[in-house]
N, C-alpha and C positions, 0 to 999 in steps of 0.2 A: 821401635818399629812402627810402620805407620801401614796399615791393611785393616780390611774388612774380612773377619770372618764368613764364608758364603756357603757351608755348611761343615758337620760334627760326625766325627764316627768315635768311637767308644775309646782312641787313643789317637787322634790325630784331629787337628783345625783344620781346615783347606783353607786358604787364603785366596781373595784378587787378587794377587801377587808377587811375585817372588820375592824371599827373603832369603840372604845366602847361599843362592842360587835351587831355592823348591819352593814351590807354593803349597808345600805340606809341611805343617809344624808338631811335629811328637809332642805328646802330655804324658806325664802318669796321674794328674791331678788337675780338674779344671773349675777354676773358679770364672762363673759368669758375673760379671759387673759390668751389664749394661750401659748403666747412668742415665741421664735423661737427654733427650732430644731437644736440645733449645731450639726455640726463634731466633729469627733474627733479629739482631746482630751477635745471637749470644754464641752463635757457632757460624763459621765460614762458609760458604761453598764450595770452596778453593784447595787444591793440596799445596800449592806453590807460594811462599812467604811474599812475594810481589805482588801478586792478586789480596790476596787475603790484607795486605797491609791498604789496599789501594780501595777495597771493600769497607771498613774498618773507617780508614778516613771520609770515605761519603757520607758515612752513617755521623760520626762525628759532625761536621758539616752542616748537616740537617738539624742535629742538637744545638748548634750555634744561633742556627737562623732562624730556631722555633722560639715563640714570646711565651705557649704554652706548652708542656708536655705532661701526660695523662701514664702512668703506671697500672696496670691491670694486673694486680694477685699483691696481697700484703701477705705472703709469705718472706725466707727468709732474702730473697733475692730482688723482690718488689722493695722492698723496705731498705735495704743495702742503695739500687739502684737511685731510689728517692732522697736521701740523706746524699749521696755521691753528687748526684745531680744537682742539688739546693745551692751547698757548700763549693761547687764549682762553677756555679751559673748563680749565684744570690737573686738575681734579678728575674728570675724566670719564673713562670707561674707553674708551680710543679703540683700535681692531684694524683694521688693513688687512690683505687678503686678495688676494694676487696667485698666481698661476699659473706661476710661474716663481721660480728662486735672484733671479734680480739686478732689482732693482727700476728705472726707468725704462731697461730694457732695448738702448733705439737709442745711448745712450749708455755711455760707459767705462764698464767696471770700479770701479774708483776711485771713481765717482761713486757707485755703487750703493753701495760697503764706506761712503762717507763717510754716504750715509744713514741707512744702517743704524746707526751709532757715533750719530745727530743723534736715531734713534728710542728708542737705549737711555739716552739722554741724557732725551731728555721723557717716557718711560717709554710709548712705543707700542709697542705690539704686534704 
């Protein structure tokens, strides 16, 4: 199902929506999992797979015709995106910018030195 919950009573979601024809969804049990809010491009604008694909391709696009591209946060997603990036653009001057010594930080030591050895490896910055 795809809705936004737009508020909560103590056994029931209201939805923007209808689903199965109610915009109210019974619980006996509510688990909130939020998750996080990405940037863009890391979430759509769009409900509609045409939009969203056609969204998606500009941003690609942009990543074609950049000679630099700049990463901001060496958590685990910063550091995915930089390594993805490298390995599929060799040529591109790729930099991630984090705020701290050790790169995905909730994690070992270890794990940060070995990234760091993976980034002088593909030549990130």
């Amino acid at each position: 199902m795809q809705a936004r919950v737009v508020s909560l009573s103590s056994s029931i979601a209201h939805l923007d929506r209808e689903w199965q024809g109610s915009k109210d969804l019974p619980y006996e049990y509510l688990v909130a999992a939020t998750g996080t809010r990405l940037a863009a491009p890391g979430t759509v604008p769009h409900d509609d797979k045409a939009s969203s694909v056609s969204y998606l391709q500009s941003y690609q696009q942009s990543l074609k015709e950049a000679k630099r591209i700049v990463i901001i946060g060496g958590g685990a997603v910063g550091v995915q995106m930089a390594c993805d990036l490298k390995e599929f653009y060799p040529d591109k001057d790729i930099t991630l910018v984090h705020s701290r010594n050790q790169l995905m930080p909730v994690y070992a030591v270890a794990l940060s030195e070995l990234i760091k050895e993976r980034f002088k490896e593909l030549g990130i910055k």
